[in-house]
DSSP file (Angstrom, degrees, kcal/mol; ACC not computed):
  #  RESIDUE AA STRUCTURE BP1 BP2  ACC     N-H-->O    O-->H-N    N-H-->O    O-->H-N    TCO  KAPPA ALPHA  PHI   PSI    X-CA   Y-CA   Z-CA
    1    1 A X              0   0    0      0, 0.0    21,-0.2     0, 0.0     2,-0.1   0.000 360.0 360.0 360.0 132.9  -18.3   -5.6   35.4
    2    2 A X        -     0   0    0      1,-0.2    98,-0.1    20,-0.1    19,-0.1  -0.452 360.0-112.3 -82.9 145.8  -15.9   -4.7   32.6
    3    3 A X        -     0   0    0     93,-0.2   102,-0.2    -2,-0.1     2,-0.2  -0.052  32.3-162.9 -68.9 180.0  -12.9   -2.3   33.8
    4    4 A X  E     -A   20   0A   0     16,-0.7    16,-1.8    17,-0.1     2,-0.3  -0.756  21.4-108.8-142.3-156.4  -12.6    1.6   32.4
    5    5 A X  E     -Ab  19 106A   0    100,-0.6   102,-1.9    14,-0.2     2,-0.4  -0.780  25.0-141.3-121.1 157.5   -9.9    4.2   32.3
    6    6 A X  E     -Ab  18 107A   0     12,-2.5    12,-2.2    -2,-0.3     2,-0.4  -0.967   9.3-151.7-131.2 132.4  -10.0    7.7   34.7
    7    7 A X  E     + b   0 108A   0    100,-3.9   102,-2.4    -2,-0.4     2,-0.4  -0.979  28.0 167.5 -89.3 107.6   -8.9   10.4   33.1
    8    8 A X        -     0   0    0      8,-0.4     8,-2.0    -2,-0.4     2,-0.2  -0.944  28.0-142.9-155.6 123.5   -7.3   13.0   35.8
    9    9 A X  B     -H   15   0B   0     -2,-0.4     6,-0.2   100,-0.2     2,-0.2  -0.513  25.1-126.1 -95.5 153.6   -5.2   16.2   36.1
   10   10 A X    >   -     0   0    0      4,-4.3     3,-3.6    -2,-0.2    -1,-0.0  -0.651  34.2 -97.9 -93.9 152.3   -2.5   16.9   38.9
   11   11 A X  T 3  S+     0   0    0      1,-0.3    -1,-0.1    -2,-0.2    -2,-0.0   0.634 123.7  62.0 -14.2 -38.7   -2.2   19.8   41.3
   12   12 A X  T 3  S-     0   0    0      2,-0.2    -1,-0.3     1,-0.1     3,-0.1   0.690 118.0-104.7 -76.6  -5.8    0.4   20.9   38.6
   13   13 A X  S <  S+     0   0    0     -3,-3.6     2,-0.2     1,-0.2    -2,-0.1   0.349  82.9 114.2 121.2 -39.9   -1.7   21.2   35.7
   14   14 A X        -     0   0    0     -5,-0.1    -4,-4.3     1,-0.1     2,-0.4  -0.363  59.5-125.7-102.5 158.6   -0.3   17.4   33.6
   15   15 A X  B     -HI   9  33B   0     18,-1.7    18,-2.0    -6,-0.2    -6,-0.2  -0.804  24.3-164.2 -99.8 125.8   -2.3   15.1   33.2
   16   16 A X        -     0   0    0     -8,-2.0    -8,-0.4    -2,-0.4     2,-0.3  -0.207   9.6-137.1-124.0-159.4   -2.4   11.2   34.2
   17   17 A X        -     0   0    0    -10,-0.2    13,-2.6    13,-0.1     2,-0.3  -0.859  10.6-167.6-177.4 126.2   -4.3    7.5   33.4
   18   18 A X  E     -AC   6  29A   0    -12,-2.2   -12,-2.5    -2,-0.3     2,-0.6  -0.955  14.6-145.0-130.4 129.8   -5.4    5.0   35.4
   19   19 A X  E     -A    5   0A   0      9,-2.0     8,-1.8    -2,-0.3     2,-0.4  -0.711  21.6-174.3 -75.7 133.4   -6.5    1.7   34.5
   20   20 A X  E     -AC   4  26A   0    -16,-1.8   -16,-0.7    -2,-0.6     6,-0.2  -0.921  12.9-142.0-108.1 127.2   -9.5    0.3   36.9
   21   21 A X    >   -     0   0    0      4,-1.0     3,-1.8    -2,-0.4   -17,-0.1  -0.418  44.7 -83.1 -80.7-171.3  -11.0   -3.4   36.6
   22   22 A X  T 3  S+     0   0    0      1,-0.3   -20,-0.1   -21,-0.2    -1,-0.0   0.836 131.3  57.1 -57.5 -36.4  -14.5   -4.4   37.0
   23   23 A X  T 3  S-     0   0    0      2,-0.1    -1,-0.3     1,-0.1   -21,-0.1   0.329 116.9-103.4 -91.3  23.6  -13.8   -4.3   41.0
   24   24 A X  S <  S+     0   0    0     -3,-1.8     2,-0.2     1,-0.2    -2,-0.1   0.072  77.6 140.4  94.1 -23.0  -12.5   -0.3   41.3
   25   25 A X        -     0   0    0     -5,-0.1    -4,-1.0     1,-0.1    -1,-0.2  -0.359  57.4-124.5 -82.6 101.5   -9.0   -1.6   41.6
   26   26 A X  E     +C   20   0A   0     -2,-0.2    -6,-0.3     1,-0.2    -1,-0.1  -0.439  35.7 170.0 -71.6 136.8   -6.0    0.6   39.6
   27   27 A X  E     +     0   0A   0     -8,-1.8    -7,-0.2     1,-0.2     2,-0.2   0.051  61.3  15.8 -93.0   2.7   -4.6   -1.9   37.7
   28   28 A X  E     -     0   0A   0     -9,-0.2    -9,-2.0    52,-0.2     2,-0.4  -0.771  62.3-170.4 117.2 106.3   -2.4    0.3   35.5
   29   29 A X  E     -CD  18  80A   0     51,-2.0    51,-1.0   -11,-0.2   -11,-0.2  -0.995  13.1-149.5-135.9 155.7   -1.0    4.2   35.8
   30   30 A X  E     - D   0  79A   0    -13,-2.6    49,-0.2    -2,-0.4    48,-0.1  -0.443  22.8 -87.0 -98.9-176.4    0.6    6.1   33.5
   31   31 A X        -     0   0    0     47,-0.9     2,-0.7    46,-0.2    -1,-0.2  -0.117  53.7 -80.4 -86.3-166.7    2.9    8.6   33.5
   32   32 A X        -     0   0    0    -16,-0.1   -16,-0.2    -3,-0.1   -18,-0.1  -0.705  42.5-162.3-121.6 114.7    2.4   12.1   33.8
   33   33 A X  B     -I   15   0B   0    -18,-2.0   -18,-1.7    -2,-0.7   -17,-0.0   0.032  17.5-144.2 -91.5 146.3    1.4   13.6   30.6
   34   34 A X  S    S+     0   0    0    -20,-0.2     2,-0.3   -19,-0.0    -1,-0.1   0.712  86.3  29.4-106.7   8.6    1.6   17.6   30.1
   35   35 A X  S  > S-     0   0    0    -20,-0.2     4,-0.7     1,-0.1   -20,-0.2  -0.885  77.1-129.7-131.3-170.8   -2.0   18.0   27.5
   36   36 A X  H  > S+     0   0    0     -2,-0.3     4,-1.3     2,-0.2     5,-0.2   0.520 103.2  77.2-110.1  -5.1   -4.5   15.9   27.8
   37   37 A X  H >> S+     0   0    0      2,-0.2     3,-3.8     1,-0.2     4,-1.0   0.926 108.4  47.9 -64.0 -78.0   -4.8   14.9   23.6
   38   38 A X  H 3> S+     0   0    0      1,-0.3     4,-1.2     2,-0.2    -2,-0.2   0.771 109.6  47.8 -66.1 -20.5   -1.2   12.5   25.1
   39   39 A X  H 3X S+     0   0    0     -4,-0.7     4,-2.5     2,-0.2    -1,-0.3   0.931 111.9  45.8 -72.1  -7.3   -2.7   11.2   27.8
   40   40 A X  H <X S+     0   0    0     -3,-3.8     4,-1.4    -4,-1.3    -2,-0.2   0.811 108.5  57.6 -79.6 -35.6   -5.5   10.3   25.7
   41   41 A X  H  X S+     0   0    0     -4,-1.0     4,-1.4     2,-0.2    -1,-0.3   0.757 103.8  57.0 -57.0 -36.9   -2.9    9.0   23.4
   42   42 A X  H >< S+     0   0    0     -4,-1.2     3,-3.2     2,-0.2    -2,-0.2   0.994  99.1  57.0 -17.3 -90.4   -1.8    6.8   26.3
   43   43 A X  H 3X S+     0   0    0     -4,-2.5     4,-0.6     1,-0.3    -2,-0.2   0.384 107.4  48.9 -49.2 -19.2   -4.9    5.4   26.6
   44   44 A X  H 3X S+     0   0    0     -4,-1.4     4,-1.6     2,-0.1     3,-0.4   0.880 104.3  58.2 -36.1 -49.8   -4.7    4.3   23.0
   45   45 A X  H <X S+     0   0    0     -3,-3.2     4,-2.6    -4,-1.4     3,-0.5   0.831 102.9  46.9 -61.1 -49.7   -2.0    3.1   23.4
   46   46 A X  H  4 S+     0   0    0      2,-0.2    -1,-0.2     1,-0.2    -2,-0.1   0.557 117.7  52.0  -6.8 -48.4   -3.3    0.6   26.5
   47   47 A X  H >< S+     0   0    0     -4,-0.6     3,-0.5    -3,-0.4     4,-0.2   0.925 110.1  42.1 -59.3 -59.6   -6.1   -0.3   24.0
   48   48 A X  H 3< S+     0   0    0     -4,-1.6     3,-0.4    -3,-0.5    -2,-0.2   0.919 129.4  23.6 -90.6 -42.9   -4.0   -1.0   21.0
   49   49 A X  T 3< S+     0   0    0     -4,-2.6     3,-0.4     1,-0.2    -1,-0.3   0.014  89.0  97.3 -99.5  35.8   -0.9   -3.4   23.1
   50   50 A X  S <  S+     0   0    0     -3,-0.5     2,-0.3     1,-0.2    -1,-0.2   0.722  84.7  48.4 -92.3 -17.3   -2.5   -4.6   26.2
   51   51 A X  S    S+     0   0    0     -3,-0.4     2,-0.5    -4,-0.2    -1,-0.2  -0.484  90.3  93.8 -95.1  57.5   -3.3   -8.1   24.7
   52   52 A X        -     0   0    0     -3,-0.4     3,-0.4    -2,-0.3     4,-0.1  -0.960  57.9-167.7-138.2 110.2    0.8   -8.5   23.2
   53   53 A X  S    S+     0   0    0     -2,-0.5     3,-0.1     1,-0.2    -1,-0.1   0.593  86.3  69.6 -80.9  -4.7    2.4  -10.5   26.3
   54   54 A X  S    S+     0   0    0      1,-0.2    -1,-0.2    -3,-0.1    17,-0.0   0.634  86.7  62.4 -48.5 -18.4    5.4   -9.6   24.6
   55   55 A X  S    S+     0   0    0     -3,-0.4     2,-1.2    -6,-0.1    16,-0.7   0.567  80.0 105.6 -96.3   0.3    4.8   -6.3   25.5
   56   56 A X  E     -E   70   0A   0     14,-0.2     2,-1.2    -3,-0.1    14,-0.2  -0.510  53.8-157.1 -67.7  83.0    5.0   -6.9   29.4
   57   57 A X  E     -E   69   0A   0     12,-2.3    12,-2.1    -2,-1.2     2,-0.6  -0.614  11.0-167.1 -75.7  95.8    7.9   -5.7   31.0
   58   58 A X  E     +E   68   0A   0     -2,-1.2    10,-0.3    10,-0.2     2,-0.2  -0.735  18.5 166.1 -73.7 124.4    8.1   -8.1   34.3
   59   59 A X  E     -E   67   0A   0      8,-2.9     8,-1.6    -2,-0.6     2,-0.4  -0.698  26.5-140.1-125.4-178.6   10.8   -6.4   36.8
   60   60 A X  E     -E   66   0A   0      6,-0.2     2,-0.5    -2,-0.2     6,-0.2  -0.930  20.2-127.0-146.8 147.9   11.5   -7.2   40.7
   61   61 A X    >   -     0   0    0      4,-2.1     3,-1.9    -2,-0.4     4,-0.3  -0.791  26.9-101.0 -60.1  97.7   12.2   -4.4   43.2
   62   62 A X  T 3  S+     0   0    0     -2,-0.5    -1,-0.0     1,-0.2    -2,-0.0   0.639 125.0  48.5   7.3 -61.8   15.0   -4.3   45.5
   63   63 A X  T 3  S-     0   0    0      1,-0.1    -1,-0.2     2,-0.0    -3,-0.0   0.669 124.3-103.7 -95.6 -14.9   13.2   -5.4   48.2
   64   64 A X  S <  S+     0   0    0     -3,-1.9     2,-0.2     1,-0.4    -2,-0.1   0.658  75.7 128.0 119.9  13.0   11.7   -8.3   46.1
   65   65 A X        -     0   0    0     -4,-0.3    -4,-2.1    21,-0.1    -1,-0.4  -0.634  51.2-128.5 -89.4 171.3    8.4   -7.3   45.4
   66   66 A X  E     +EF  60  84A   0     18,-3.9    18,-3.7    -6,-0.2     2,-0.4  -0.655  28.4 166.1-110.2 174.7    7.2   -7.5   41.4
   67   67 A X  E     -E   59   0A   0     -8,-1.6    -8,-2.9    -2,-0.2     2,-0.4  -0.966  19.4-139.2-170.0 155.7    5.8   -5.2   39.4
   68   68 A X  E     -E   58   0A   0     -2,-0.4    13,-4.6    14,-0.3     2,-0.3  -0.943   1.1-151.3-128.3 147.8    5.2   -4.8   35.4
   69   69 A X  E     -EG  57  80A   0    -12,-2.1   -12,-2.3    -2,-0.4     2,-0.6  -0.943  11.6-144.8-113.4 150.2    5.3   -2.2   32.7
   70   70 A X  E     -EG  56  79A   0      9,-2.6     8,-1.8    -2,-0.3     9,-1.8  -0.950  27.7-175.8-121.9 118.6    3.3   -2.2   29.7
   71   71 A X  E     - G   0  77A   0    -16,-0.7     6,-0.2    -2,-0.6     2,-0.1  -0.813  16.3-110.2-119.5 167.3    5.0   -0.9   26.8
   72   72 A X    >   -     0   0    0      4,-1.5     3,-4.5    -2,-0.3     4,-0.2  -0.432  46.6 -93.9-102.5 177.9    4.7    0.1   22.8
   73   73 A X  T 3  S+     0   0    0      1,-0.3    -1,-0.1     2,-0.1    -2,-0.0   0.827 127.2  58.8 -51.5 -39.5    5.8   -1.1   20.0
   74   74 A X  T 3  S-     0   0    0      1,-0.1    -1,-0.3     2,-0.1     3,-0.1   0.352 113.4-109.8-112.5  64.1    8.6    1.5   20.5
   75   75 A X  S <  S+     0   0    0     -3,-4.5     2,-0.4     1,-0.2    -2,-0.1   0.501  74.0 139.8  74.3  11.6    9.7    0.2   23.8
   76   76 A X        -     0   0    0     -4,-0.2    -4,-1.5     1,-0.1     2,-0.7  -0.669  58.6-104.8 -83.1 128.3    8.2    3.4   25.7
   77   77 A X  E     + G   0  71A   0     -2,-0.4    -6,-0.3    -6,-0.2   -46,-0.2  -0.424  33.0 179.9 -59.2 107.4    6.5    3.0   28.7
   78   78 A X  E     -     0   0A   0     -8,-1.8   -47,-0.9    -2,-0.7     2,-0.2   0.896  64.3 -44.4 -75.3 -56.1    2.9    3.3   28.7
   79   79 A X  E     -DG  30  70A   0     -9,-1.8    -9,-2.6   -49,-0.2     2,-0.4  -0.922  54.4-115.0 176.2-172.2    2.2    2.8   32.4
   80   80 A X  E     -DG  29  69A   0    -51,-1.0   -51,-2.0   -11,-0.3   -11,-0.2  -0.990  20.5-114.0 174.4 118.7    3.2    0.7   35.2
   81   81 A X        -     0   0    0    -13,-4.6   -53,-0.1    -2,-0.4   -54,-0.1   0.196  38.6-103.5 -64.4 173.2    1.5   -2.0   37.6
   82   82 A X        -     0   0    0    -55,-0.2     2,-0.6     8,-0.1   -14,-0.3  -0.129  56.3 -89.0 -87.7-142.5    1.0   -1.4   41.4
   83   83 A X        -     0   0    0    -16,-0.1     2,-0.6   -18,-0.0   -16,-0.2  -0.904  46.7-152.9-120.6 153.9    3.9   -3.6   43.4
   84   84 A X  B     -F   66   0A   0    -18,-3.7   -18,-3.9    -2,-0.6     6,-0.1  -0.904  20.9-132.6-125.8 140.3    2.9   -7.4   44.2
   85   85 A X  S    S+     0   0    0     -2,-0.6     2,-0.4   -20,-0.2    -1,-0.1   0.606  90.2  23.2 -60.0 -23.0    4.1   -9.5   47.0
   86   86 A X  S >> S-     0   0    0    -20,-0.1     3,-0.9     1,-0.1     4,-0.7  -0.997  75.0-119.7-160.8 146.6    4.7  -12.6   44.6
   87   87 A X  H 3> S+     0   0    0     -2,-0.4     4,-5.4     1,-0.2     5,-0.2   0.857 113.4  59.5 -43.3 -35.2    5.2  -13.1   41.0
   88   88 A X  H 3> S+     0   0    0      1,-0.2     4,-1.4     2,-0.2    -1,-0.2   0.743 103.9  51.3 -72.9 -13.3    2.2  -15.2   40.7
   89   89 A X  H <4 S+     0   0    0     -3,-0.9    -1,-0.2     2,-0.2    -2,-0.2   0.575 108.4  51.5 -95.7 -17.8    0.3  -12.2   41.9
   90   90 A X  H >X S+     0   0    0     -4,-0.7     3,-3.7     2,-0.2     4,-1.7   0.917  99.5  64.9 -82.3 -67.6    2.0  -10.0   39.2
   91   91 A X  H 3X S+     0   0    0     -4,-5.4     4,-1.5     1,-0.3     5,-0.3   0.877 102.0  51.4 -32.3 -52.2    1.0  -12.6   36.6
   92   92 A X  H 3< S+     0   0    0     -4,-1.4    -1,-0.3     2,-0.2    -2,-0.2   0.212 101.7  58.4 -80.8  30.9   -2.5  -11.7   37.4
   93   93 A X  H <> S+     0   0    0     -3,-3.7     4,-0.9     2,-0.1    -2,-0.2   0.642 107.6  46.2 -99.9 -51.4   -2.2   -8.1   37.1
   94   94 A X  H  X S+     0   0    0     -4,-1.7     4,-2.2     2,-0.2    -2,-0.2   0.684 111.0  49.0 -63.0 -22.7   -1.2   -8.5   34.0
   95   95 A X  H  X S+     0   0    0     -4,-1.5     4,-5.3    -5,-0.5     5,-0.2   0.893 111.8  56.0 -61.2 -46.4   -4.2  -11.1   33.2
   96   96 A X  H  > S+     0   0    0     -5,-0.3     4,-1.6     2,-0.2     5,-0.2   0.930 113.9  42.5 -59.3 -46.9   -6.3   -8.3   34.9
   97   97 A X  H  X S+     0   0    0     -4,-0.9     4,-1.6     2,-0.2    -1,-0.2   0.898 109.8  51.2 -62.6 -57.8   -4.7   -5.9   32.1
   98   98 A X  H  < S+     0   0    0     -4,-2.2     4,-0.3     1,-0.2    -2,-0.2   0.807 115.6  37.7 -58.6 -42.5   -4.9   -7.7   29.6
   99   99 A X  H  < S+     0   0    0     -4,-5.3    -1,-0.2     2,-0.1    -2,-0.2   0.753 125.4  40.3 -97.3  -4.4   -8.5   -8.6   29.8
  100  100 A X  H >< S+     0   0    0     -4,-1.6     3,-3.3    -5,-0.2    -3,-0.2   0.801  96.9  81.3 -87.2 -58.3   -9.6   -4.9   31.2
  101  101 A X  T 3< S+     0   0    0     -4,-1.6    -3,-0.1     1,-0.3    -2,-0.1   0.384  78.5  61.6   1.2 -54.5   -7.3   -2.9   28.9
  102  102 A X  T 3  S+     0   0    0     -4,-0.3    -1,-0.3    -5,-0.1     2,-0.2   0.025  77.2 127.9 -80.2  11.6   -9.5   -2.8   25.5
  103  103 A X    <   -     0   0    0     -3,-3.3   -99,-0.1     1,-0.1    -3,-0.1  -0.463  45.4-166.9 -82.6 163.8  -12.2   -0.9   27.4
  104  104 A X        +     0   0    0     -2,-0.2     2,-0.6  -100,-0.0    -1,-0.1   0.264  53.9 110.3-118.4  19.8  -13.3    2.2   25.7
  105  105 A X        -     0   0    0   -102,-0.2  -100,-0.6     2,-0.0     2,-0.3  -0.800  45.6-176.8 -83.9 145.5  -15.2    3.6   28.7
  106  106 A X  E     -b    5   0A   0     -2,-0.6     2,-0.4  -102,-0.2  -100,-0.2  -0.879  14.6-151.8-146.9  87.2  -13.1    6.7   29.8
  107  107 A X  E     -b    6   0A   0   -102,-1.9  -100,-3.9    -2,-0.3     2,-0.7  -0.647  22.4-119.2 -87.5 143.1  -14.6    8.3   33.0
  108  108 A X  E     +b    7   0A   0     -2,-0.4     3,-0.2  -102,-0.2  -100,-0.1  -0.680  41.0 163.1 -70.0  87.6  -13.7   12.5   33.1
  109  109 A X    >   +     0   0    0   -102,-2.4     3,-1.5    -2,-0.7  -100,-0.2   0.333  42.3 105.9-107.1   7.3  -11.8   13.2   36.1
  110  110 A X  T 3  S+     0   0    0      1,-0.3    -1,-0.1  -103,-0.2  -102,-0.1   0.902  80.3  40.1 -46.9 -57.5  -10.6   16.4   34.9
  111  111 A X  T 3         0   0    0      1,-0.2    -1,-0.3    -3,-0.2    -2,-0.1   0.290 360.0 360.0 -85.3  -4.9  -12.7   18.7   36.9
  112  112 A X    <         0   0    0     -3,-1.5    -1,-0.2  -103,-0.0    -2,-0.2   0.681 360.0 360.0 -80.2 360.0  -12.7   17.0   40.1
């Protein structure tokens, strides 16, 4: 099953992204947008650089778990893995991204 996006506003009002793969699992959240035209803009954005591994910001935690950010061309942060116990496990987050990433399904989370 091919991943999608959830579209969903916070208890404030702004509005966020989550990427999902095929098995329900966020792969991918953004930050938190205040209309919903930029998060939607995000989620272009996800679309247009998620197959660039140049665009893959790998980082390490303090405590020494990894985690990635997926950024555009101009070096802004799109959105931001969950944190993984081992690099190798990071590396497939980003695999996960990368092949999930170009979907153009967008479930409406607006109203829940």
């Amino acid at each position: 099953m091919a991943g999608w996006y959830e579209l969903s506003k916070s208890t404030d009002g702004q509005f966020r992204f989550v990427l999902k793969a095929g098995n329900a699992e966020t792969i991918l959240t953004s930050e938190l947008y205040t209309t919903r035209a930029s998060a939607e803009n995000g989620i272009a954005s996800v679309q247009k650089n998620c197959s660039d591994d140049g665009r893959y910001e790998r980082k390490e935690a303090k405590d020494g778990r990894h985690f990635f950010n997926l950024k555009a061309a101009n070096h802004q942060v799109i959105g931001t893995s969950q944190m993984y116990a081992a690099a190798a496990n990071c590396e497939k987050g980003i695999e996960s991204v990368k092949n999930n990433g170009t979907s153009d399904t967008i479930k409406d989370k607006t109203d829940s």
